[in-house]
N, C-alpha and C positions, 0 to 999 in steps of 0.2 A: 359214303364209303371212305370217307376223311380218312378213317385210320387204318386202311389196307392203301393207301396210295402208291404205286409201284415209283410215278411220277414226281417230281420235284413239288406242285402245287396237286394238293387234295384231288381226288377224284370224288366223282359222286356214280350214284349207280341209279335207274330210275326201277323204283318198285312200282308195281304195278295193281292196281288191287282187281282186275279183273285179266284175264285172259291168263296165257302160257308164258312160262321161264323160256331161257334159253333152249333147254330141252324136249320141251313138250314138257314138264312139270308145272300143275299151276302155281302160278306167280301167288308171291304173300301176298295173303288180304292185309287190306288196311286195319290197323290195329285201332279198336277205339280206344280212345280219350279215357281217362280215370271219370272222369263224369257222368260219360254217357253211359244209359243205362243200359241192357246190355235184354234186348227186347224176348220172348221167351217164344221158342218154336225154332228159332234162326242160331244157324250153325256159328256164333259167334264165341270168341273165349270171354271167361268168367273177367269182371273188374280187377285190378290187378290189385290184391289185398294184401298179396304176401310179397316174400323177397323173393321168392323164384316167378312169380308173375310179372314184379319188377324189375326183374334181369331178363326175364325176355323179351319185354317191351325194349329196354335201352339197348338191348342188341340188334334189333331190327334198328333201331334209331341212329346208334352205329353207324351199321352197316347199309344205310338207304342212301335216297337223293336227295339235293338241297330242299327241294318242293316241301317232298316228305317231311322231312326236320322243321321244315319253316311253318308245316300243319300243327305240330305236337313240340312247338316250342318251350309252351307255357307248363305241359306236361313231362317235359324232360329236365328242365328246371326245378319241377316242385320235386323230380327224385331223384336228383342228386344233391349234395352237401356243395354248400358256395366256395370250401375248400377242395376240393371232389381233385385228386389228381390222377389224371389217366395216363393209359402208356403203353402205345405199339410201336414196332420197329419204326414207324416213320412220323410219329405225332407222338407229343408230350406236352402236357397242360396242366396246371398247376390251381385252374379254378373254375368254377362254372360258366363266369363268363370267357375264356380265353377257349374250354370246349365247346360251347355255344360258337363262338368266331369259326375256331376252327372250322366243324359242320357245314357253317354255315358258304365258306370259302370255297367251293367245288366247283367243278366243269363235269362234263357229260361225255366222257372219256368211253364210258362204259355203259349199256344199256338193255334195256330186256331183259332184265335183274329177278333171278326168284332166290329168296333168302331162305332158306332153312332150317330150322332147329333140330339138331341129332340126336340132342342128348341132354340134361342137365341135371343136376345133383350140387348137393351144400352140405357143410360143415361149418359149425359152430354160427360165426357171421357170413361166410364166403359162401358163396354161390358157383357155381363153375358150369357154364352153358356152351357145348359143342357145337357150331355151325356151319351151313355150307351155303359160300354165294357164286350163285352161277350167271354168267349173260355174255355180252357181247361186245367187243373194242370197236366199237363203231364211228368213235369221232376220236382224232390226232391228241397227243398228247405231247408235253415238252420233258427232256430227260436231262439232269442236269442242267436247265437254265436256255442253253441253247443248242440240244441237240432234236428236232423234230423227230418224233414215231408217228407216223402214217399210219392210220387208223387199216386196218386187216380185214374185220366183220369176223373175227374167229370166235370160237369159244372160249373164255375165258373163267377159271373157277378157283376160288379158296377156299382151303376148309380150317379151319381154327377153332380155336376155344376164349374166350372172353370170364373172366371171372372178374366177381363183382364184390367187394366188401362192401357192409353197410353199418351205419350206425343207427340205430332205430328202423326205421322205413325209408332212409335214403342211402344213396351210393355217396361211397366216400374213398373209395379206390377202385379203380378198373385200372386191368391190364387185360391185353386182345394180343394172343399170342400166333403167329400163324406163319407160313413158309414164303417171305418176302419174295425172295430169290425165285420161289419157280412159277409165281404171279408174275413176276416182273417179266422173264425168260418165257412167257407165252401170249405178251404184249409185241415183246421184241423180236423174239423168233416164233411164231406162230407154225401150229402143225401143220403139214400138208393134206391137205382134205382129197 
């Protein structure tokens, strides 16, 4: 969850591939690998062959945990462009490897993560994928450097949209558009339950 970090240093989100979201929704399944074959009778999604199968996968990839990312490494790489420059209100990167770092660079600010997809639709190259990620602020986070946020156990939820240019079969522009401010403002001022 790099690129929704309300936080000074990335957040991560932990996806879950069995049990409930925050809400009682179940948590995304793990997404398999381009590889793996995709066995027949089981509720799995198709290989991702197209550009909209490869914009949902790298939004889950997004928008996951370090763990997650560090599973589907070699698979996040192979689809995006080495010059791949991406770009949310809190993260900007300029190449495969600097979004790899980024990802990779999280804490567990946020957990019990169910990610998902509301929508998606394309034009021309672009792709534009509507998401929603819900869990819970369960571990401390730092706000500018050195202000401590105390972890709450609240609900916590984004909803955005991510769009993905590509060149061929891989991504070569992302941008993840979504309302920093009232992520941020339900870390910091949590509802009263």
């Amino acid at each position: 969850m790099a690129l929704l970090a309300p936080f000074d240093r990335p957040l991560a989100v932990q996806l879950r591939g069995e049990g409930t979201g925050a809400r009682g929704r179940p948590a995304t399944p793990r997404v398999p690998r381009l590889s793996e074959p995709v066995e027949l009778g089981r509720d799995l999604p198709m290989p991702r062959e197209t550009r909209l199968e490869i914009a949902a996968f790298l939004v889950y990839a997004l928008l996951t945990d370090v763990d997650a990312v560090r599973d589907v490494v070699a698979e996040l790489e192979a689809s995006v462009d080495e010059s791949v420059v991406v770009w949310s209100p809190c993260v900007s990167t300029r190449s495969r490897t600097d979004l790899v770092a980024a990802l990779l660079d999280g804490d567990d600010a946020i957990t019990d993560v169910a990610v998902s997809i509301l929508g998606a639709g394309h034009s021309d190259s672009t792709v534009y994928v509507e998401w929603l990620v819900e869990g819970r602020f369960n571990n401390a986070g730092f706000l500018n450097d050195d202000v401590l946020v105390e972890a709450s156990g609240g609900l916590v939820e984004a909803a955005g949209m991510i769009a993905v240019v590509f060149r061929g079969s891989r991504a070569t522009n992302i941008r993840c558009y979504y309302d920093g401010l009232g992520l941020l403002e339900q870390v910091v001022h949590p509802p009263l339950s």
